[in-house]
C-alpha positions in Angstrom: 76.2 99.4 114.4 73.3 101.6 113.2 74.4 104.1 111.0 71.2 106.2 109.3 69.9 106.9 106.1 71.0 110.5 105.8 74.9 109.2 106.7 74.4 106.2 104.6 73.8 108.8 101.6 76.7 111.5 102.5 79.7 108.3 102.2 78.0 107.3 99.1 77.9 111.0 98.1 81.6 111.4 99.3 82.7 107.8 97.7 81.1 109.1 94.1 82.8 112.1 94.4 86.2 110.8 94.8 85.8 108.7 92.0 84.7 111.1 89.6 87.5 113.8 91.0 90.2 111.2 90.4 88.9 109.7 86.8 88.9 113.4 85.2 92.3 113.9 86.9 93.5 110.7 85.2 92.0 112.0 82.0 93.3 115.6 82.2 96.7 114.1 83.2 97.1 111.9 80.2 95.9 114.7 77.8 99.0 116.7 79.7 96.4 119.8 81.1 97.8 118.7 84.6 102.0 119.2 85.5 103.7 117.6 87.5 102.9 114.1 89.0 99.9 112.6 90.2 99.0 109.8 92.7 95.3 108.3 92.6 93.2 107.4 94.6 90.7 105.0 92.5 89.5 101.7 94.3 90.7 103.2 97.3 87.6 105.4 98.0 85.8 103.5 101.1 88.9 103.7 103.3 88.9 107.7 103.2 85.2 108.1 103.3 84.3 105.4 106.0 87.3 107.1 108.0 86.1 110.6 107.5 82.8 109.7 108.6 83.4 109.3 111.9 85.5 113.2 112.3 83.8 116.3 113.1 84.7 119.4 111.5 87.3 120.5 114.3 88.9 117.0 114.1 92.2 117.2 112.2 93.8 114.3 109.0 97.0 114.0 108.0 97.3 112.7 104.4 99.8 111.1 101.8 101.1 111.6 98.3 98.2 109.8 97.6 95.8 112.4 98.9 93.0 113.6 97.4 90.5 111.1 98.4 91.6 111.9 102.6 90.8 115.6 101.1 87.5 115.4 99.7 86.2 113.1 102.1 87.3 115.4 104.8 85.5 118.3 102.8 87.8 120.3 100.9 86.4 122.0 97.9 87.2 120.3 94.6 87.0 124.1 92.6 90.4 124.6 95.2 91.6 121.4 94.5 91.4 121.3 91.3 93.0 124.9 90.9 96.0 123.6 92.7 96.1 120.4 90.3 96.8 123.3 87.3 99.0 125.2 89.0 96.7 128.2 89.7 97.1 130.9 92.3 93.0 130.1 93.6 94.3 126.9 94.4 94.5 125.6 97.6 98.2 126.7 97.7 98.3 128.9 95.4 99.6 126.7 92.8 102.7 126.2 94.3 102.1 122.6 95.7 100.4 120.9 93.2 98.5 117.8 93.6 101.2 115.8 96.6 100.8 119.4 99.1 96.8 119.8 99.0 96.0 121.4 102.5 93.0 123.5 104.4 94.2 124.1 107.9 90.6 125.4 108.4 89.3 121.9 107.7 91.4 120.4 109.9 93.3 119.0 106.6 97.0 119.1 107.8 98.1 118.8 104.8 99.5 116.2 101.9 102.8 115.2 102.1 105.1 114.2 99.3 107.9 112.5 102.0 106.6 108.5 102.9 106.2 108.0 106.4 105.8 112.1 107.0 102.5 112.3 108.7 102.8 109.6 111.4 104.3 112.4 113.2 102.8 115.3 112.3 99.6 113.2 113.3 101.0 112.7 116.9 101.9 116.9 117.4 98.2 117.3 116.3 97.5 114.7 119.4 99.8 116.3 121.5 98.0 119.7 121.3 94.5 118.4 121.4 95.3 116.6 124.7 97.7 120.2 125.9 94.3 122.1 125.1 92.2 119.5 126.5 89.9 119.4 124.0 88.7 116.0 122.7 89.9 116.9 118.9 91.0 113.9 117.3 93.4 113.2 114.3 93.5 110.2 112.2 96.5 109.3 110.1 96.5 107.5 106.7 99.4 106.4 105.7 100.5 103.0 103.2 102.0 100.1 104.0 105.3 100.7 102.8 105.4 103.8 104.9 105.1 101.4 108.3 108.7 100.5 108.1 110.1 104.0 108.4 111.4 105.0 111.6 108.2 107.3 112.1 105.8 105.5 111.9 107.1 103.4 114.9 108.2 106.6 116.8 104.5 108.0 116.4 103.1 105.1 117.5 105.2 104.9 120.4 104.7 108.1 121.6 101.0 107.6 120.8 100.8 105.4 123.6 102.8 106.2 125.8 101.0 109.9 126.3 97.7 108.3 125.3 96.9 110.8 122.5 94.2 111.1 120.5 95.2 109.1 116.9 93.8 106.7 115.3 96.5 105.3 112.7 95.0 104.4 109.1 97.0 102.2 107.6 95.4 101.6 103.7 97.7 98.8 102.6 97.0 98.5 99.2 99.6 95.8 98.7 102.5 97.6 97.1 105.1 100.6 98.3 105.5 101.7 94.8 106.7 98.3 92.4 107.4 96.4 95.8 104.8 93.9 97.0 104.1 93.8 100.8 105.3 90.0 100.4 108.9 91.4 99.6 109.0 94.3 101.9 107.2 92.3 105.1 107.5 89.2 106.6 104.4 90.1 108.0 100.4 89.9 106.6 98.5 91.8 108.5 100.6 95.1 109.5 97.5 95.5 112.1 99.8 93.1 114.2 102.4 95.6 114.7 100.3 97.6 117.3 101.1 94.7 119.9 104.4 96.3 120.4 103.0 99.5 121.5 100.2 98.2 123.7 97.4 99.5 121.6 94.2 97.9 119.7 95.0 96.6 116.3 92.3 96.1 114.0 92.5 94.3 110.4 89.0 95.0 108.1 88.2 94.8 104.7 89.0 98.3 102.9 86.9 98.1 100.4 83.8 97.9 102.8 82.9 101.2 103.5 80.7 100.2 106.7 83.8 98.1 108.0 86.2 100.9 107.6 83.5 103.1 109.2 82.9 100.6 112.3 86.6 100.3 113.0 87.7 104.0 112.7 84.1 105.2 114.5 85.1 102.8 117.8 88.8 103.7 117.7 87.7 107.5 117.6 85.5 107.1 120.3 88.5 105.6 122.2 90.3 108.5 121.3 87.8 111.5 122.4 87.7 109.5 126.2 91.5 109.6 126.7 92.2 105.9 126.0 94.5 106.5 123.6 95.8 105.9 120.0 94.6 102.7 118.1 95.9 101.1 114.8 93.3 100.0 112.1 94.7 98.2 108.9 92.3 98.5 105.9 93.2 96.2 102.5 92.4 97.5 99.2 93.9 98.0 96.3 95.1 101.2 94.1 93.8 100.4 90.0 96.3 102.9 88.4 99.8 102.4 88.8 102.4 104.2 91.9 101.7 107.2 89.4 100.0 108.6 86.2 102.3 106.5 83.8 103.7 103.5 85.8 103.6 100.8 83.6 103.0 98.3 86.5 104.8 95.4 84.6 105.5 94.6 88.4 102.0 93.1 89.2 99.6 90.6 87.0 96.9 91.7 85.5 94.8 89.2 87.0 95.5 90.3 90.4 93.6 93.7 89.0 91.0 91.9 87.9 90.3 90.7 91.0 90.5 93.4 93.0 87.8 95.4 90.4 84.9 92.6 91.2 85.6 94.2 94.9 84.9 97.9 93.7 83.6 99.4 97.1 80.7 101.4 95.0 79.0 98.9 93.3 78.8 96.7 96.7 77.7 100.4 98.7 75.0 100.8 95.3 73.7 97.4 95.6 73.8 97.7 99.3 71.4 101.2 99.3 69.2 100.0 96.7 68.4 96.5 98.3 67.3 98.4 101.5 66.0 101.4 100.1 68.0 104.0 101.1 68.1 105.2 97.4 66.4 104.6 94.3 67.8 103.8 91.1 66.9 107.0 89.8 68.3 108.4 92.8 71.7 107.4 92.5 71.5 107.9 88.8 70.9 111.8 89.5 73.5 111.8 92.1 76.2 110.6 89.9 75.3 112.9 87.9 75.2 115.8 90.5 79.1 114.8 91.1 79.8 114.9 87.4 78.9 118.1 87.2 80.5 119.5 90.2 84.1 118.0 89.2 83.2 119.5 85.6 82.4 122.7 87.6 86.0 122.5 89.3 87.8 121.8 85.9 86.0 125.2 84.5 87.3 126.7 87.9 90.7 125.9 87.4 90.7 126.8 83.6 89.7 130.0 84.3 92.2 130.7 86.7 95.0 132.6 85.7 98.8 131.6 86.9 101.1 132.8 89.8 102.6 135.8 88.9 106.1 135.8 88.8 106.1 138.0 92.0 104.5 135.6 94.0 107.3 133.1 93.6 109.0 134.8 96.6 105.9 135.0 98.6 104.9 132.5 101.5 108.4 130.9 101.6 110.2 130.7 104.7 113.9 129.9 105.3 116.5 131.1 107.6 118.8 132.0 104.8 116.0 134.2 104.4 115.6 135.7 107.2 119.8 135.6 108.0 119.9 137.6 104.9 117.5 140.3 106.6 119.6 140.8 109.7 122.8 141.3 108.0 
């Protein structure tokens, strides 16, 4: 597939800026500047980027606890992002979701999700109305490996296919649900076989090829757009920190890691640009230095911002107890 220069640039661009995002997060984190939890995204970055590149702005994600790297590669603003990360009310929301509940509606982002297995089917009433609307919107899920054996994600995919809609499930099996190996959680290898059942394509690539993911995700959304329907595309990688900021991973060897780093997907996409001279080596140089700034931008953003007032604790939450309370 030809893919040009200028595209070849913006994943490199997006894959850069991922990384960078997620290594000051996993700084700010361990200095304790960020609450709460946080799930990176680091060796991960060609899956979201390759993925992304084949959306339009209209087109609509549904992410994971693991998140930011679905959100930045589908162009949310790291200054919002970041804000959210600290708690602050110019964060994405407001400072009340914190790094697993980044979303931009206006992006087509649908949202992070702190609950495994959530956005299969979220993912499929995003389908539902692009097909009710008859537009040719699509939505791509990500979603890990664990998260395939949850009721969900078999219900989405079922009703995927049977109505034909317009999702292309990502699965980015990274090899563990949390300490649990796919080995011990799956008599399977490649979940990519699991789409059999449902009567759609099923596609295995390397994850950590940006161009593979891109190929794979670009067909399957072309699929989608014509009204052929959903199509399942496993990508393997691997996740370099642990389940969370502070996991130990005693649960997997240190060689394995090891491994997995000589795979890094931005050295291969570095080497790949500068043998064919899409870039310089001055060129990327400047550019990673372009995305330093810009996260170091966002942290300044964020630092600045001031905190929810208590007021707004009350505000943008919606229950019935709520609104029973109103009627009586």
């Amino acid at each position: 597939m030809k893919i040009s220069n200028q595209s070849i640039i913006e994943m490199y661009e997006k894959m850069l800026k991922i990384r960078k995002f997620e290594t000051k997060a996993m700084n700010l984190f361990a200095e304790g500047k960020i609450p709460g939890f946080v799930h990176l995204y680091i060796g991960e970055e060609a899956v979201a980027t390759g993925a992304c590149a084949s959306l339009r702005d209209d087109d609509y994600i549904t992410s994971t606890h693991r998140g930011h790297g679905h959100i930045i590669a589908k162009g949310g603003d790291l200054k919002y992002m970041m804000a959210e990360l600290f708690g602050k009310e110019t964060g994405y929301c407001k400072g009340k979701g914190g790094s697993m509940h980044i979303a931009d509606a206006t992006k087509g982002i649908l949202g992070a999700n702190g609950i495994v297995g959530a956005g299969h089917t979220i993912a499929v009433g995003a389908g539902l109305a692009a097909q009710y609307k008859g537009t040719d919107q699509v939505c791509v899920c990500f979603f890990g490996d664990a998260s395939t054996n949850q009721s969900t994600f078999h219900e989405g995919l079922n009703l995927a296919s049977i109505w034909k809609l317009p999702v292309v499930f990502v699965c980015e099996n990274n090899g563990y649900g949390i300490s649990v190996s796919q080995a011990r959680h799956q008599a399977i290898t490649d979940i990519s076989v699991r789409a059999v059942a449902y009567n759609m394509p099923g596609i295995t690539v390397d994850g950590n090829d940006v161009f593979a993911v891109y190929e794979a995700v670009n067909e399957a959304v072309s699929r989608a757009r014509k009204g052929q329907g959903p199509t399942l595309v496993e990508c393997k990688t691997y996740r370099w920190r642990g389940h969370f900021e502070g996991d130990p991973t005693v649960y997997r060897p240190v060689e394995e890691l090891e491994q997995w780093k000589k795979k890094d997907p931005i050295p291969r996409m570095e080497k790949y640009i500068i043998e064919n001279k899409v870039m310089t080596e001055a060129d990327v140089t400047k550019l990673n230095e372009k995305m330093e700034k810009m996260v170091d931008d966002a942290v300044d953003f964020a630092v600045k911002s001031n905190n929810p007032s208590m007021a707004s604790a009350v505000e943008d939450v919606y229950t019935d107890i709520i609104e029973e309370a109103r009627v009586r």
